[in-house]
N, C-alpha and C positions, 0 to 999 in steps of 0.2 A: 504494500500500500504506500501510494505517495502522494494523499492529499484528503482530508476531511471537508466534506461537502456538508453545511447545518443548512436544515430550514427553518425560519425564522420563527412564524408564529408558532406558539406550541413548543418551541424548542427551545429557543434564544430567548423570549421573552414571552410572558406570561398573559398572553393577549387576542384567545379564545372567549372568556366572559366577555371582554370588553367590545371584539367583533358581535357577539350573540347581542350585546346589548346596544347596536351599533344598528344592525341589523334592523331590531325589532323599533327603533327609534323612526330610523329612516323610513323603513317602510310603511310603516304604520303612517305616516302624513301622506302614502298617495293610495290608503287603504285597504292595506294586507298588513293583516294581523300575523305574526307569526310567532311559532312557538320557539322552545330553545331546541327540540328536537328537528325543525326546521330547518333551524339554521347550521347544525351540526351536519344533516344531509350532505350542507354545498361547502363542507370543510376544506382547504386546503385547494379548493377554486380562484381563479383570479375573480377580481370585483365586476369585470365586466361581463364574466361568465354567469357569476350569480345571479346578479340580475335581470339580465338575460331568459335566465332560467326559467327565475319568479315571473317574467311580464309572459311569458308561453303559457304558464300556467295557471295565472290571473291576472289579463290585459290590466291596465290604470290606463285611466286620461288626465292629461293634464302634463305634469312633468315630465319632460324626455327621456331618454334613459341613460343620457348623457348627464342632468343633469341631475339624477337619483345619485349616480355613480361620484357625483363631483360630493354630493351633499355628506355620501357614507364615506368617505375618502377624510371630508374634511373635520367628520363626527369623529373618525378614528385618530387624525392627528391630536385631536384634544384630549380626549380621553389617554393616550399616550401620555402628553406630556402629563397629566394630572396623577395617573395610577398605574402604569407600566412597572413591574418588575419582574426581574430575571429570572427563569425557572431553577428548579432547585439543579445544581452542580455543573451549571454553565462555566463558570470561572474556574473551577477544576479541570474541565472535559479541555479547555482552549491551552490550559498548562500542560495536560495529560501531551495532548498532540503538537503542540510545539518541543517538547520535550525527547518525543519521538520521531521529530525534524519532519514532521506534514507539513506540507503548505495550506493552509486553510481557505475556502469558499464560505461563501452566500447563494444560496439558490433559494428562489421565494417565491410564492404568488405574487405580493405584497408588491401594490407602484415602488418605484422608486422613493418618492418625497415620504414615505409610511417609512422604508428602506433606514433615510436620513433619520426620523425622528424617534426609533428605535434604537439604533445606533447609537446617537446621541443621548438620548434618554439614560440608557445603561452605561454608558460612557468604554464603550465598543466601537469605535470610529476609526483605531488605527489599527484593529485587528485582522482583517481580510483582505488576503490579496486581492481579493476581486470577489464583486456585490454582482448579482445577478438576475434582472425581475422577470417571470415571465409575461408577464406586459410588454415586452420587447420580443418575442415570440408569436409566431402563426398562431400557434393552440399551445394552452396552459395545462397544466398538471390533470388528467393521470399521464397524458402525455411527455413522451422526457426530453425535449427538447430543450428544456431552462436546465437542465443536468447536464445535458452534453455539450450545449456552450459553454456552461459554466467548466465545464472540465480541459476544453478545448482553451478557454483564454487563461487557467491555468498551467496551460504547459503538458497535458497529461491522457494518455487514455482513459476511458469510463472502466477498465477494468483495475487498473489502479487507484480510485477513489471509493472512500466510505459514504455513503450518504445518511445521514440522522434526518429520521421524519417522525412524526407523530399523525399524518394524517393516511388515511386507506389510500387517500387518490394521490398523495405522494410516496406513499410505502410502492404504487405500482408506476408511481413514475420514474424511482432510481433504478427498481429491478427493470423496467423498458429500456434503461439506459444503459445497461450491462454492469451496474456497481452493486460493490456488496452494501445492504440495507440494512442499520440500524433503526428500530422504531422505539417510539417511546411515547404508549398512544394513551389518552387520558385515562385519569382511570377504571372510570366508571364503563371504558369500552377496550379493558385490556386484556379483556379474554374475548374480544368479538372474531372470527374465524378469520373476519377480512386480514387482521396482521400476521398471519400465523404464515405469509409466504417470505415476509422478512427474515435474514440471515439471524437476526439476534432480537428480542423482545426484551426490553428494560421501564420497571416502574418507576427509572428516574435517572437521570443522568450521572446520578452520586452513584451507579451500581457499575458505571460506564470502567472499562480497564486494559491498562497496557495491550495485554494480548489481544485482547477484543480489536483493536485499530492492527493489528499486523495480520 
């Protein structure tokens, strides 16, 4: 292995409630109601995918879906900077694999500007060689194309890279991308069958170890 690929939300930061409740905000002003198992469905989707999704399967009038996407984009930056924290044994995991000389990635759903304000939030700004959104990609997660650029502008083949996910549709987007899959999926869905094609299942990154990255 010569490079650790994280994804962001769910992994690096702690900002699954805060999307659910991001979610249920936004929507809810062009009238869809959603639940939190809802929102858990479109986990680890780009924004433009999700909503997307929702308007196929409850048109709105009114709002575009350009500007549904601008509204939860900019719900999410706030709530970042207000209540954003780091999942538990991120700051271990980033020592663990510099330690063992990886180069480190970013591969995300998440815009860009969500990208910055996480980063910054946790005070993670100078730690990735290279941040990667798939919002700069044809198709978004389960698809692996934000993987294999991301591994590509590292320097690396997808078979020499780890990727950490927590969500189903990025658990299937590192294995599409030929890299070995760590997951580390909430835990109230850590026995759901969907993770069980990942190389390794973890209820926390503090379980994360040496061997595990080689």
């Amino acid at each position: 292995m010569r490079a650790l690929i994280f994804d962001m939300d769910g992994v690096l930061v702690d900002s699954e409630p805060l999307w659910r409740l991001a979610e249920r905000q936004v929507f809810a002003e062009v009238g869809l109601e959603l639940t939190d198992a809802d929102c858990e469905r479109t986990m680890g989707m780009r924004t433009d995918e999700v909503i997307e999704h929702w308007f196929r399967l409850s048109p709105w009038e009114g709002a575009t879906l350009a500007e549904v996407e601008a509204q939860l984009q900019g719900r999410m930056r706030e709530l970042i900077a207000e209540q954003a924290t780091a999942m538990p044994g991120v700051e271990e995991s980033i020592a663990m694999a510099r330690a063992q000389g990886l180069a480190l990635g970013l591969a995300t759903s998440s815009a860009p500007p969500l990208i910055e304000a996480v980063l910054t939030t946790l005070g993670l700004g100078d730690v990735f060689e290279i941040t990667h959104s798939a919002i700069e990609e044809e198709m978004g997660k389960p698809h692996p194309a934000v993987f294999l650029t991301t591994a590509r502008l590292l320097g690396f083949e997808p078979a020499e890279c780890v990727a950490i996910e927590d969500s189903m549709a990025g658990v299937r987007s590192g294995i599409a991308a030929g890299m070995r899959v760590i997951a580390v999926p909430p835990p109230h869905l850590f026995d759901d069958a969907g993770y069980d094609a990942a190389d390794i299942k973890l209820h926390s990154l503090k379980e994360l170890t040496p061997d595990m990255l080689r």
